[in-house]
N, C-alpha and C positions, 0 to 999 in steps of 0.2 A: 654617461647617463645611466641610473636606476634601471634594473629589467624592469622594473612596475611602471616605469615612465616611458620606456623604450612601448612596453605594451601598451599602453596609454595612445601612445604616439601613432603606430602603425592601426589600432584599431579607429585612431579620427581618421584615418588618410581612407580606409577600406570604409570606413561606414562616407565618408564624402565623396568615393568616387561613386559606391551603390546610389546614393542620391542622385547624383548629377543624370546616372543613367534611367536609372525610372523617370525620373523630369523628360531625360529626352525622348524616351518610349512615347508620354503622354503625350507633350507637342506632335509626335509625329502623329498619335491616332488621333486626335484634334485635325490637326490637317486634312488628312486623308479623308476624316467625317465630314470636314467643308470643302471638300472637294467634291463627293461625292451628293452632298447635297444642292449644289451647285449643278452639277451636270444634272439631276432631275429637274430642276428649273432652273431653264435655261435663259430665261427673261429676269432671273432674281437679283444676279448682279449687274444688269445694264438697263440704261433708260431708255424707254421705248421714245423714239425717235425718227422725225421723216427720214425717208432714205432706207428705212432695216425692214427685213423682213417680218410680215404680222404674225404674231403666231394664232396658230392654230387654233380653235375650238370647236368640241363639239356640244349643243344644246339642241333643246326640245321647245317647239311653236307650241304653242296654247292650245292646237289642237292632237297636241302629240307626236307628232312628225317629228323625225331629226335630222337638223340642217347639222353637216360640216363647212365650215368656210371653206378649207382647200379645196374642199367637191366644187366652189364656184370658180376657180383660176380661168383665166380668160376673161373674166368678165371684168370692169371695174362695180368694186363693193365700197357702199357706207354701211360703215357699223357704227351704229347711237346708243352708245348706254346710258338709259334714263330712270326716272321712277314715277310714279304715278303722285309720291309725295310732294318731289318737287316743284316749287309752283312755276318756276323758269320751265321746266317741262313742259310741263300743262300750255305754257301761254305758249311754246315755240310749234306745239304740233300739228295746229291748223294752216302755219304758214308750210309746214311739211309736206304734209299731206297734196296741199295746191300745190307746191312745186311740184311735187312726186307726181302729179295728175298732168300738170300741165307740160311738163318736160318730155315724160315716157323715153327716156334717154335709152337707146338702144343699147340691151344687154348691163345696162345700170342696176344693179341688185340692192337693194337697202334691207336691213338687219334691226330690228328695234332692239336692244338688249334690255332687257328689264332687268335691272338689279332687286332682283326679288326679295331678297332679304329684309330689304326696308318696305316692304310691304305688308299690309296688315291680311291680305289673303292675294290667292292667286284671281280670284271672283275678281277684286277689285282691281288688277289689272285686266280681266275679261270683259269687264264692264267699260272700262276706261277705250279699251281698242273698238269698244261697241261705237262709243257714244262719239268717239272721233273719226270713228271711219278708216282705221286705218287700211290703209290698200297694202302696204308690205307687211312682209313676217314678224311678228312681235316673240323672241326668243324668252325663254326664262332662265335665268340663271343665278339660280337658289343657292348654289355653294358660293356662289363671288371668284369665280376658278375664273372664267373669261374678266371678269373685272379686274383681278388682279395679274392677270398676266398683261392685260393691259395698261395698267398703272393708273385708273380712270380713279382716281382719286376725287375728282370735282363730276359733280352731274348736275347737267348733261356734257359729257365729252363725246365725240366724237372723232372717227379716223376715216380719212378716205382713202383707199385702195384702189394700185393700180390693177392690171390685167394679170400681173405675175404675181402678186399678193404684196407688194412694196410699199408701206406706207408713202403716199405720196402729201396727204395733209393731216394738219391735227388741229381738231377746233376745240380748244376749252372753256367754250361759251357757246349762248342759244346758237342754233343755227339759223340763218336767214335765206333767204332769197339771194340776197345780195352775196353775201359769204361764200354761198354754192356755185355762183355766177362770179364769180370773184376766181373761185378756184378751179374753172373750166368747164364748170354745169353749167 
């Protein structure tokens, strides 16, 4: 062979192995990126599901107070992410409310989550907790962080929680009387 071809030759082989190794640089820091992305959300690759532990959130009641969930363990908790838009919402909360009145379930915590976002102000969730009366916490949750750690894709969803924080139910429709008595309220 030609030196001019020999050199030809050895410069595809050296420029194809430098390829090969930058490609594999890159996959690896891709990796590592979704790896690491992963471990700060820790609910991004799994479906929230009875049985798993709820995660975590912290948010602020309407009067500014902040509830952390884990601060209630011990207790069984419903957590309802709702909005004031939706009219499923609206029609479900009076049956809410009489159950929540009429049960007083010992150490039973309920959580209103307001998906704020889809709200046209915070008033008109003020107004909304006014005119229903609501007896438990009505949360805000203006970034959509507890909504989407929850995976509450449909509103009104609901989770009931056990005493350890373990999802025990998931309701992806209004909540009833019957539903709550259904699932041991």
């Amino acid at each position: 062979m030609p030196p001019v071809g020999l050199f030809f030759l050895v410069l595809f082989i050296i420029g194809g192995v430098g390829y090969s190794l930058t490609r594999s640089e890159e996959r690896s820091a891709a990796e590592q990126s979704s790896a690491v992305k992963k471990a700060d959300h820790p609910t991004a690759d799994k479906k929230i599901r009875e049985g798993m532990q709820a995660p975590d959130f912290e948010l602020y009641k309407l009067d500014g107070q902040q509830v952390r969930l884990s601060a209630l363990r011990g207790r069984p908790v419903l957590v309802m992410f709702w909005s004031t838009q939706s009219p499923t919402c609206t029609d479900e909360m009076p049956g809410l409310v009489s159950f929540y009145e009429s049960h007083q379930l010992p150490g039973l915590e309920v959580l209103a989550v307001n998906v704020t976002k889809t709200e046209s102000s915070v008033e008109d969730v003020k107004e909304f907790a006014t005119k229903y009366k609501l007896p438990f916490p009505v949360l805000l949750d203006p970034d959509m962080k507890a909504q989407e750690a929850y995976q509450a894709a449909i509103i009104p969803t609901s989770f009931l929680l056990d005493e350890k924080g373990v999802i025990r139910k998931i309701f992806q429709e209004p909540l009833t009387v019957e539903s709550l008595e259904k699932a041991g309220y």
